[in-house]
C-alpha positions, 0 to 999 in steps of 0.5 A, spaced: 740 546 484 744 543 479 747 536 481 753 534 478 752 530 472 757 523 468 754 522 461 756 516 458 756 515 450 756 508 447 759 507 440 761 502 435 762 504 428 759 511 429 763 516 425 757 519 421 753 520 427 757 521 434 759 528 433 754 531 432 752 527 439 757 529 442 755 537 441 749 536 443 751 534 449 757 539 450 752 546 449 747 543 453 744 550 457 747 547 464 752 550 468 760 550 466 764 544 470 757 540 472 758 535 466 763 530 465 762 526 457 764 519 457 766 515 451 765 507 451 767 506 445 767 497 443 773 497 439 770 501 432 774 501 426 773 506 422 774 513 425 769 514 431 774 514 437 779 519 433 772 523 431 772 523 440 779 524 441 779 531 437 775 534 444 779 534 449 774 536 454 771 528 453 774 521 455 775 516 451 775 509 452 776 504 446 775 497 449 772 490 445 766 489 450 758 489 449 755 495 451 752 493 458 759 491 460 762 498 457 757 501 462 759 497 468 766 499 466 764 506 465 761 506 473 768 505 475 771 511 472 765 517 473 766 522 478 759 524 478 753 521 482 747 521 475 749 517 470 747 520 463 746 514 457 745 517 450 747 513 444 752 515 439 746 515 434 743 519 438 743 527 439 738 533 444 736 539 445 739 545 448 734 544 454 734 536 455 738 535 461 735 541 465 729 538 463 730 532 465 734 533 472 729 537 477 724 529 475 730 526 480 727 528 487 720 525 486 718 520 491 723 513 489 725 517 482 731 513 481 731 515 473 728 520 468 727 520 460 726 525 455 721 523 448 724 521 442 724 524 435 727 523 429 733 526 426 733 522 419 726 524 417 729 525 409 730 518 409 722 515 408 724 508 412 727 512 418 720 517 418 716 510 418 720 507 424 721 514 428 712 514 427 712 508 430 717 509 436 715 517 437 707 514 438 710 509 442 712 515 447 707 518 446 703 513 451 708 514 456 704 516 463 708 520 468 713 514 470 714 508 467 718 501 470 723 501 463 726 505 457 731 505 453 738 507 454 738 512 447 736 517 453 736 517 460 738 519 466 740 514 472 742 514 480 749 511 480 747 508 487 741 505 485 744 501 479 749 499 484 744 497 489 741 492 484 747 489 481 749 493 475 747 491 467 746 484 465 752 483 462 749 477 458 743 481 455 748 485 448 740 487 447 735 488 452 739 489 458 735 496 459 729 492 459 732 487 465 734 493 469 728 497 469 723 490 470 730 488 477 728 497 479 720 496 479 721 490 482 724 494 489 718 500 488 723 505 484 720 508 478 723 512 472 720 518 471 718 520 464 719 528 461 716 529 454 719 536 453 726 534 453 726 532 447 732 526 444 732 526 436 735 518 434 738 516 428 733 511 425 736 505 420 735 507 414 734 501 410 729 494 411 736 490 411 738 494 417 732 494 421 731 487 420 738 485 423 737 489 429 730 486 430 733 479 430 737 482 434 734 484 439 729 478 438 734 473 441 736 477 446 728 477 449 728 470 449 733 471 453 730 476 458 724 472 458 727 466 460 731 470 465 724 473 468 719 469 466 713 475 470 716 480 463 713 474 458 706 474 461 
């Protein structure tokens, strides 16, 4: 009933941000010894890896690598058969992975995510981006070909089926591995009553170079798949 569960962190330069992530993560209401927590750190320098290493039930990594070759590294040390993915800006309810577990024995459910929040709503920019990014969710049906990695929970197997993250994509190798998933007839299933609070970027220049970011790297995608760009 209660499957054994590798959750995986990705950080770099989180300090404001990753312990309370790594709380969340640790009182989740799910049996004692069922979760195994993961940092993937890229090589922060600030004080995100010793605010990892105060908890001594958390394993940390800190090597400079983007963050679909951390998950891969990471694939090589978990213990367990589902992959959990939430970012280090990121933080969930008690209830989110007992929520969300049960969604993995429908028909070709190879993933499951919850719905998304926003955990700076003080900050009048990060409240107008969360607006946008909770709606979006909000259109979300029962399953969907692609989410993102904030939040999620994966079968090991079938990423391994489908040859790991895209470690060419520092952006969008979430969409990459989704559209290769939909493509052999797995969907990732979608549990709005789990519920993942994301800490938005809290200014326009912070916003506007993680958009330029992410636009580069959709180009890539699109050149990559080109069905995605239709």
């Amino acid at each position: 009933a209660f499957p054994k569960v590798s959750i995986i962190v990705a950080s770099y330069n989180s300090q404001d941000t990753l312990e309370e992530c790594l709380k969340s993560i640790l009182e989740q209401d799910y049996p004692e010894g069922c979760v195994e927590i993961i940092v993937m750190d890229g090589g922060s320098k600030d004080n995100t890896v010793k605010i990892a290493q105060q908890y001594p039930s958390v394993r940390v990594y800190s090597i400079p690598i983007n963050c679909p070759a951390a998950y891969n590294y990471a694939m090589r040390v978990v213990s367990h058969p589902i992959l959990g993915f939430i970012d280090s800006d990121a933080k969930v309810e008690r209830s989110w992975l007992r929520l969300l577990i049960p969604h993995l024995e429908e028909p070709n459910v190879v993933g499951v995510s919850g719905s998304i929040d926003t955990w700076n709503n003080n900050n009048p920019w990060a409240r107008n981006i969360g607006f946008e990014l909770k709606n979006r969710y909000l259109r979300i049906n029962k399953y969907i070909g692609r989410i993102a990695t904030m939040n999620l929970l994966l079968k090991k197997a079938v990423i391994e089926e489908i040859g790991g993250w895209d470690e060419n994509l520092p952006s969008q190798y979430d969409t990459d591995l989704g559209f290769r998933m939909s493509v052999r007839g797995y969907k990732i299933a979608y549990e709005p009553k789990a519920i993942c609070y994301h800490y938005n970027r809290p200014t326009l220049g912070a916003f506007y170079r993680q958009q330029r970011q992410y636009g580069k790297n959709t180009l890539k995608l699109y050149f990559k798949h080109g069905s995605l760009a239709r």
